[in-house]
N, CA, C and O of each residue as an XYZ file, in Angstrom:
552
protein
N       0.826     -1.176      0.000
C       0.000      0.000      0.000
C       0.871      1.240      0.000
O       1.800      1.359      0.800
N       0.550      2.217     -0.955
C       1.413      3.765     -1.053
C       0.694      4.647     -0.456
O      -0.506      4.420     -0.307
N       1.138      5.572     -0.093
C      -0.201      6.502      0.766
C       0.767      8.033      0.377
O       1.930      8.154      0.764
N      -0.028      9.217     -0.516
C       0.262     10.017     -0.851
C       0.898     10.915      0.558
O       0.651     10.634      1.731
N       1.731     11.999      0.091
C       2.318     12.546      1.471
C       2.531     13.935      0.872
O       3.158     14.292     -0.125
N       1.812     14.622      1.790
C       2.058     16.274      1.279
C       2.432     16.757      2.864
O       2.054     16.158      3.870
N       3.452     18.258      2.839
C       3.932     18.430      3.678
C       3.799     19.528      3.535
O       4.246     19.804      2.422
N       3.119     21.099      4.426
C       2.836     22.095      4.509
C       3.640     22.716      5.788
O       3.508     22.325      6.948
N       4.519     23.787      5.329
C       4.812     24.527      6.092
C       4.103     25.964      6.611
O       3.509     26.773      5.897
N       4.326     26.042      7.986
C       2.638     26.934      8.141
C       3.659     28.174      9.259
O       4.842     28.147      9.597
N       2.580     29.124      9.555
C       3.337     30.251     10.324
C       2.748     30.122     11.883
O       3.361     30.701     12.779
N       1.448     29.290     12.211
C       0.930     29.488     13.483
C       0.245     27.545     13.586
O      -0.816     27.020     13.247
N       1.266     27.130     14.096
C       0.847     25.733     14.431
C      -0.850     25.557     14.982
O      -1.712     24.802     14.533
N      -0.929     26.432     15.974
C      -2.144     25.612     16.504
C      -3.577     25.869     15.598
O      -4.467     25.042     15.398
N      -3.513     27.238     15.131
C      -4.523     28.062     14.261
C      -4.662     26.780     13.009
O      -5.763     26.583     12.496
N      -3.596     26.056     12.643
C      -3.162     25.607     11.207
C      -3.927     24.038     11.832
O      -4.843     23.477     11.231
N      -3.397     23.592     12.970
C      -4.213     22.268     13.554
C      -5.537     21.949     13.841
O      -6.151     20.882     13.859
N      -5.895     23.296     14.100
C      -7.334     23.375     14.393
C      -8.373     23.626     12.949
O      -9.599     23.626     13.063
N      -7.928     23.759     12.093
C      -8.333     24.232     10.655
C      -8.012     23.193     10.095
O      -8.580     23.298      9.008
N      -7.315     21.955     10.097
C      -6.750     20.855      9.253
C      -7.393     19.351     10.135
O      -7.648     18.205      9.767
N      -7.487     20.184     11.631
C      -8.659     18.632     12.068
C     -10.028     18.953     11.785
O     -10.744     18.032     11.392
N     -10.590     20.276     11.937
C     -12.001     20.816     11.297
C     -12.322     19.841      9.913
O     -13.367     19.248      9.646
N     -10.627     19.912      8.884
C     -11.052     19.956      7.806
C     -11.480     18.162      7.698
O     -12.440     17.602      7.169
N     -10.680     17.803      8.207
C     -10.035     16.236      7.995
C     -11.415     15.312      9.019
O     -11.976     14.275      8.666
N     -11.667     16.112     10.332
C     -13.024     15.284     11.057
C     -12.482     14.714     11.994
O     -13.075     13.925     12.730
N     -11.130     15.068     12.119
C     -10.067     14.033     13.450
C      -8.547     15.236     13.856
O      -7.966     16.173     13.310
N      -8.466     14.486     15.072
C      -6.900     14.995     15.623
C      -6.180     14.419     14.835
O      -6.490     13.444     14.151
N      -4.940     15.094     14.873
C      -3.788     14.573     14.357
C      -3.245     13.513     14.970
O      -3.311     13.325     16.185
N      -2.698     12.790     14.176
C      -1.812     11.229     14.599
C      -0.645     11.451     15.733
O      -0.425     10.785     16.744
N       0.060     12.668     15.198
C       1.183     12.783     16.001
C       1.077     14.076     16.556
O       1.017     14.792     15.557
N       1.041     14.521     17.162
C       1.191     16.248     17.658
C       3.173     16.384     18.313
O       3.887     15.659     19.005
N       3.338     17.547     17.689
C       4.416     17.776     18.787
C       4.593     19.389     18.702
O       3.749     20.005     18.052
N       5.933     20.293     19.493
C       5.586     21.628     19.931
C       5.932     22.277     18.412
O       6.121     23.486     18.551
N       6.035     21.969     17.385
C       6.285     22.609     16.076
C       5.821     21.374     14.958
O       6.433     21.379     13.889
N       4.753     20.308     15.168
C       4.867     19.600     13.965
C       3.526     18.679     14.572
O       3.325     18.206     15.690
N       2.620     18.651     13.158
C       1.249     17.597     13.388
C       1.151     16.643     11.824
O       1.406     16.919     10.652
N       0.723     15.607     12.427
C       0.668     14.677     11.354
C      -0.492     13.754     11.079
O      -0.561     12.688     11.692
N      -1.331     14.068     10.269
C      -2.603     13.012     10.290
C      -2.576     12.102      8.866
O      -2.608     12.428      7.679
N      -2.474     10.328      9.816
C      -2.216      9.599      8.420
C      -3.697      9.333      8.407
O      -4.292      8.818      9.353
N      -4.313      9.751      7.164
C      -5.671      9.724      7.086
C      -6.043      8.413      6.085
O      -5.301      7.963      5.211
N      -7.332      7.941      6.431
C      -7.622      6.493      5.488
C      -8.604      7.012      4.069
O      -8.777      6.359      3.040
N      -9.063      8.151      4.341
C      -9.781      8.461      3.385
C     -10.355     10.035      3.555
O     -11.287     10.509      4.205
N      -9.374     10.599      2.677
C      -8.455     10.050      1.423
C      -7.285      9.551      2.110
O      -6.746     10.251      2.967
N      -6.778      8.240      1.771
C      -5.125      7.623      1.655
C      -3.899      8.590      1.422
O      -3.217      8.714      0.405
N      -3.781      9.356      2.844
C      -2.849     10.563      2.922
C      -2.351     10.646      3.830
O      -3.041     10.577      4.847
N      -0.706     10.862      3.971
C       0.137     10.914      5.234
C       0.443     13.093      5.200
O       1.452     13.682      4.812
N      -0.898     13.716      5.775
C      -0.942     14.810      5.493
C       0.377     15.349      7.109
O       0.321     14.798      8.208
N       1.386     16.484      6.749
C       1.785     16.893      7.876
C       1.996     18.663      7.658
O       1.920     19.273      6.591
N       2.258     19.185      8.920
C       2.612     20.575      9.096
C       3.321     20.742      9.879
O       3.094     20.081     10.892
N       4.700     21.777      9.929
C       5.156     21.991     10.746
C       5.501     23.684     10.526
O       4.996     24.389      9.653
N       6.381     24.072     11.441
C       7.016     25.483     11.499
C       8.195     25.729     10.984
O       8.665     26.861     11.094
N       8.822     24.815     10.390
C      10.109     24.413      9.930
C      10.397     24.928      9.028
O      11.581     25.230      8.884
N       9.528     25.222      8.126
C       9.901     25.966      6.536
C      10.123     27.377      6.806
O       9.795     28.127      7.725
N      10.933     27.541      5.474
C      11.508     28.871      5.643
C      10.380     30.196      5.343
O      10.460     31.404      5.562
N       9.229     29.258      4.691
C       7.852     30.045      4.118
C       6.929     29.538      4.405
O       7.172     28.531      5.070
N       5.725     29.745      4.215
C       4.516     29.231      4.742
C       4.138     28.347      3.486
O       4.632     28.700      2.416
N       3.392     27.340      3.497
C       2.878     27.233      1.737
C       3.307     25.492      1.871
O       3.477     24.861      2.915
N       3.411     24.979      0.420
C       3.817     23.652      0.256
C       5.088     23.640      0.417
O       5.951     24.428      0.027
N       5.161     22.503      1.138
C       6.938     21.996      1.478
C       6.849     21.202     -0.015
O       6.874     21.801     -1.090
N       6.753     19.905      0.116
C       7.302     18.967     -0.652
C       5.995     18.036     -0.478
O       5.100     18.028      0.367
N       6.338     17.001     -1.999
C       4.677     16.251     -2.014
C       5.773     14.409     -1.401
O       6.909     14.199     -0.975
N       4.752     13.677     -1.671
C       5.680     12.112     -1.538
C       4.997     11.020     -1.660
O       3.847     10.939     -2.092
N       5.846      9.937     -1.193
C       5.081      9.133     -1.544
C       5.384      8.013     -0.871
O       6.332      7.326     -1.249
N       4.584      7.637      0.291
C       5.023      6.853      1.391
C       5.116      5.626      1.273
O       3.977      5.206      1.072
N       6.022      4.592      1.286
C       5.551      3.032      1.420
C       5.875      2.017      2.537
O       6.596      2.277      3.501
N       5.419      1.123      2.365
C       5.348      0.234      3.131
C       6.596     -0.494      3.121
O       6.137     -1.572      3.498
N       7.815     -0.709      2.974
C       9.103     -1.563      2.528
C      10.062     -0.663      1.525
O       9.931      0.294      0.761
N      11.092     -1.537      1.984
C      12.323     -1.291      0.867
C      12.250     -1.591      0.169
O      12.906     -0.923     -0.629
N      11.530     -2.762     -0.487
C      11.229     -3.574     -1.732
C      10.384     -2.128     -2.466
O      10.918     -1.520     -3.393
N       9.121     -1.740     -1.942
C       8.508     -0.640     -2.508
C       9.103      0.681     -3.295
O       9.130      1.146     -4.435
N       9.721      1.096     -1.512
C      10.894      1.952     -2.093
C      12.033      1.807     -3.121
O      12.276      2.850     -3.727
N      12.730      0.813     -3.425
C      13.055      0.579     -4.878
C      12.495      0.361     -5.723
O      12.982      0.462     -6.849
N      11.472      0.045     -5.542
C      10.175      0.047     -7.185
C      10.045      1.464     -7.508
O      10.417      1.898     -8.598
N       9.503      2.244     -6.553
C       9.134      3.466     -6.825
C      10.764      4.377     -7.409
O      10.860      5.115     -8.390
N      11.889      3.986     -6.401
C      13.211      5.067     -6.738
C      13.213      4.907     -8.538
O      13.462      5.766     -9.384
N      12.734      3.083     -8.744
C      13.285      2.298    -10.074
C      12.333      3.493    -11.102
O      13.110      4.111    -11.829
N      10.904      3.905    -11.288
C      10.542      4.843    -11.668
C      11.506      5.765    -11.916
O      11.973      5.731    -13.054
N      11.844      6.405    -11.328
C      12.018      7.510    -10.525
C      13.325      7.835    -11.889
O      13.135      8.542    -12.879
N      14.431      7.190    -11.593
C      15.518      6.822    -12.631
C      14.629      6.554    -13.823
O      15.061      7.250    -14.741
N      13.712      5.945    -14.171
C      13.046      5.992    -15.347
C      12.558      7.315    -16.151
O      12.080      7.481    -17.272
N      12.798      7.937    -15.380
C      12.192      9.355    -15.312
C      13.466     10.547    -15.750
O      13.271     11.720    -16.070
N      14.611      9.927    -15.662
C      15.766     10.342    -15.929
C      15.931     11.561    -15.060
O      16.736     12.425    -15.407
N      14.975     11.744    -13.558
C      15.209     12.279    -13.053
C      16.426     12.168    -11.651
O      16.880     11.106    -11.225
N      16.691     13.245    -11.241
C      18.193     13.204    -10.566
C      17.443     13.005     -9.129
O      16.467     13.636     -8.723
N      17.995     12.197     -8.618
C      17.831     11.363     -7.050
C      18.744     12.041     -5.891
O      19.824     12.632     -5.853
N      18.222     11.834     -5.408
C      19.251     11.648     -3.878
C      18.877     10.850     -2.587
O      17.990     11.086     -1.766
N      19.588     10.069     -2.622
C      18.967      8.822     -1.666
C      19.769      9.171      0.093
O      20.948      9.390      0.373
N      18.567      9.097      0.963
C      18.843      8.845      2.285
C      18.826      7.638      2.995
O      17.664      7.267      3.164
N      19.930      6.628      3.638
C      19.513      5.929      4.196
C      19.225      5.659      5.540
O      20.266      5.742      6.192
N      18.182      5.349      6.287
C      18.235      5.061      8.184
C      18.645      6.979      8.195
O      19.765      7.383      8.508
N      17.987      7.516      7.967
C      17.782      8.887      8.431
C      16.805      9.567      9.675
O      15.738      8.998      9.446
N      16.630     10.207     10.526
C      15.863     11.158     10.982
C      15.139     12.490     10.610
O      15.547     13.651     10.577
N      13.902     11.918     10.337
C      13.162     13.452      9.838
C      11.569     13.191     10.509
O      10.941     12.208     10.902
N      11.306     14.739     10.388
C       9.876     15.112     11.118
C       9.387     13.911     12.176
O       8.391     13.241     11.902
N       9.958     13.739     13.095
C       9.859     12.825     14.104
C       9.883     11.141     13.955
O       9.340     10.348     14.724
N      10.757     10.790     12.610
C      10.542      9.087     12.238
C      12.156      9.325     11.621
O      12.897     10.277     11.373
N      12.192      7.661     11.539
C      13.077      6.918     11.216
C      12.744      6.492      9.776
O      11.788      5.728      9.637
N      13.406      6.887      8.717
C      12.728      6.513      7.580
C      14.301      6.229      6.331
O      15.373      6.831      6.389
N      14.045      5.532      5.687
C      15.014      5.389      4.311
C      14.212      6.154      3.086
O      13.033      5.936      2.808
N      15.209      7.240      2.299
C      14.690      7.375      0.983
C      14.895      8.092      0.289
O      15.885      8.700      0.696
N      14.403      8.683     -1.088
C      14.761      9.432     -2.155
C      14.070     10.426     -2.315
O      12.847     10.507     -2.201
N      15.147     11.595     -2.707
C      14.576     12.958     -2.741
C      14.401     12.826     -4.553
O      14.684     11.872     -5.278
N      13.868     14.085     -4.882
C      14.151     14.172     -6.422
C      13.031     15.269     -6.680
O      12.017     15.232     -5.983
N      13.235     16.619     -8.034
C      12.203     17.406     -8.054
C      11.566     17.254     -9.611
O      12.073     16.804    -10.639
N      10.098     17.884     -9.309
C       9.531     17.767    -10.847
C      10.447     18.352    -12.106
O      11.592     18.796    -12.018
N       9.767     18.253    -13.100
C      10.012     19.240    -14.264
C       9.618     21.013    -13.353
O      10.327     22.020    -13.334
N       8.648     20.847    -12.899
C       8.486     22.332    -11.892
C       9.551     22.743    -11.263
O       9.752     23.952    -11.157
N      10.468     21.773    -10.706
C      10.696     22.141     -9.192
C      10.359     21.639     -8.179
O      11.132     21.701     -7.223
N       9.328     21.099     -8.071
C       8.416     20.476     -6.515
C       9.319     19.844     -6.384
O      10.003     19.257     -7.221
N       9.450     19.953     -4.635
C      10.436     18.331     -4.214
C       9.256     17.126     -3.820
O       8.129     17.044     -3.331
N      10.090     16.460     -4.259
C       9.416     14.723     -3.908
C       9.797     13.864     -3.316
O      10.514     13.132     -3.998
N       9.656     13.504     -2.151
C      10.512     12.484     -1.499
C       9.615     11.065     -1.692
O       8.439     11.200     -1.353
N       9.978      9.779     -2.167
C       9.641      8.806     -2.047
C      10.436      7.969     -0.344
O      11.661      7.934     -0.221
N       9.509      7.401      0.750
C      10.439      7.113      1.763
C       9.195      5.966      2.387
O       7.977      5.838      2.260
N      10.225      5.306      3.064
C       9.456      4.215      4.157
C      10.185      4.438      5.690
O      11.369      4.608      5.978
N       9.281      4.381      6.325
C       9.276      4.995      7.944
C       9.310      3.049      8.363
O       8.588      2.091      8.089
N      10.605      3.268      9.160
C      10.661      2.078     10.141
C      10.626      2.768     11.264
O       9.904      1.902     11.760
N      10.782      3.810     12.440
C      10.854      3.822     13.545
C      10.114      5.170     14.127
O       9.547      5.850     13.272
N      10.073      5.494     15.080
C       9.894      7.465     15.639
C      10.998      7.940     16.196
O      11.611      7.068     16.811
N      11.298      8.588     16.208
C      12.003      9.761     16.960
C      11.618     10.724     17.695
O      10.565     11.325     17.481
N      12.471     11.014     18.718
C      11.908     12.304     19.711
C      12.831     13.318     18.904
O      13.519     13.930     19.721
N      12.977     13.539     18.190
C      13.668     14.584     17.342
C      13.062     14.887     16.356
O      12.352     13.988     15.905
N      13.061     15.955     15.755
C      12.857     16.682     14.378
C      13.210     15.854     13.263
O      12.584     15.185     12.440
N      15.017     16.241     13.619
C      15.385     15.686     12.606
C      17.102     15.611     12.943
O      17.578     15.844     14.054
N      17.832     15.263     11.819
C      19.501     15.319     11.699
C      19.879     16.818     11.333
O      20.657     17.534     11.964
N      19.252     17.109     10.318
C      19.915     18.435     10.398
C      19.193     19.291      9.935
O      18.077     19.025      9.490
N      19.854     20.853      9.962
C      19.120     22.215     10.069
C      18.402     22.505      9.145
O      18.734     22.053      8.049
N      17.200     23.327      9.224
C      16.585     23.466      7.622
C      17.368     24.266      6.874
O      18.021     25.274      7.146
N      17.124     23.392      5.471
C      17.776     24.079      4.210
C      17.028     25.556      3.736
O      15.989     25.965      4.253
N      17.724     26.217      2.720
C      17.022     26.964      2.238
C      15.595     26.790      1.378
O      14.924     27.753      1.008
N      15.326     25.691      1.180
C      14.568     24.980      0.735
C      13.248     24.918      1.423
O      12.094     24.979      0.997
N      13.668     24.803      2.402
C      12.594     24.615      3.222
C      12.911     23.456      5.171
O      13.626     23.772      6.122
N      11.874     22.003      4.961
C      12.359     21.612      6.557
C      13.355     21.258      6.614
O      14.108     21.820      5.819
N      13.775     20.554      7.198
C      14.997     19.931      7.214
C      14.714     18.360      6.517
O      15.682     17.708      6.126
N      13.590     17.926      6.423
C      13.872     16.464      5.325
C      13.582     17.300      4.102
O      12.691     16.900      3.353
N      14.179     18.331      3.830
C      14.120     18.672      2.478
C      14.969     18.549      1.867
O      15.976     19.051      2.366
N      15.169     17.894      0.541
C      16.794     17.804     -0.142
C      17.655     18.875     -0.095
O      17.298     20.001      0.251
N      18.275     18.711     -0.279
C      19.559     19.634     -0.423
C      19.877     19.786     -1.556
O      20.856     20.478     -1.836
């Protein structure tokens, strides 16, 4: 199972939580003091927000899976696409443990394809880019 992943960087966490569980009909999965995450079943969406971005607006879209096996199907695309990768492995971001690949559209959008094995009491490994959070490519 893939479960779409959009990531919004916002300017007032709680205003932004309270407007995104209104929207969604539920609390968020994860709450923490700069970051909420609701993996929703319908629609099939690992929706999150945090304070992390350097702007308010869309971070990055993705595309979550279930395995490494997945995650190389999808990277295998991805290279099909003759688009340029950058692979993370056993990383820390937005409070999980996850393996995976960055890469941006013909636009620009970043895209991370990734599979979450663990949580973290951390953010992340490192500082936000200009880009945006810190699981944002570089």
């Amino acid at each position: 199972m893939k479960r779409l992943h959009v990531h919004v960087s916002v300017q007032n966490l709680d205003n932004s939580i309270k407007f995104y569980s209104s929207l969604f009909g539920t609390d968020p999965t994860v709450l923490k003091s700069d970051y909420a995450k609701w993996l929703l079943e319908d629609p099939k969406v690992n929706f999150a927000i945090s304070t992390r971005g350097n702007k308010p607006g869309l971070d990055h879209l993705g595309i979550q899976v279930e395995s490494n096996a997945e995650l190389a199907e999808v990277t295998g695309r991805l290279k099909n696409a003759d688009a340029a990768l950058e692979k993370q492995e056993a990383t820390t971001c937005c409070y999980a443990k996850s393996s995976k690949t960055w890469t941006a559209d013909p636009q620009g959008v970043s895209w991370e394809t990734f599979h979450t094995f663990g949580t973290s009491t951390v953010y992340g490994e490192t500082a936000p880019s200009d880009e945006g959070a810190c699981c944002t490519r570089s």
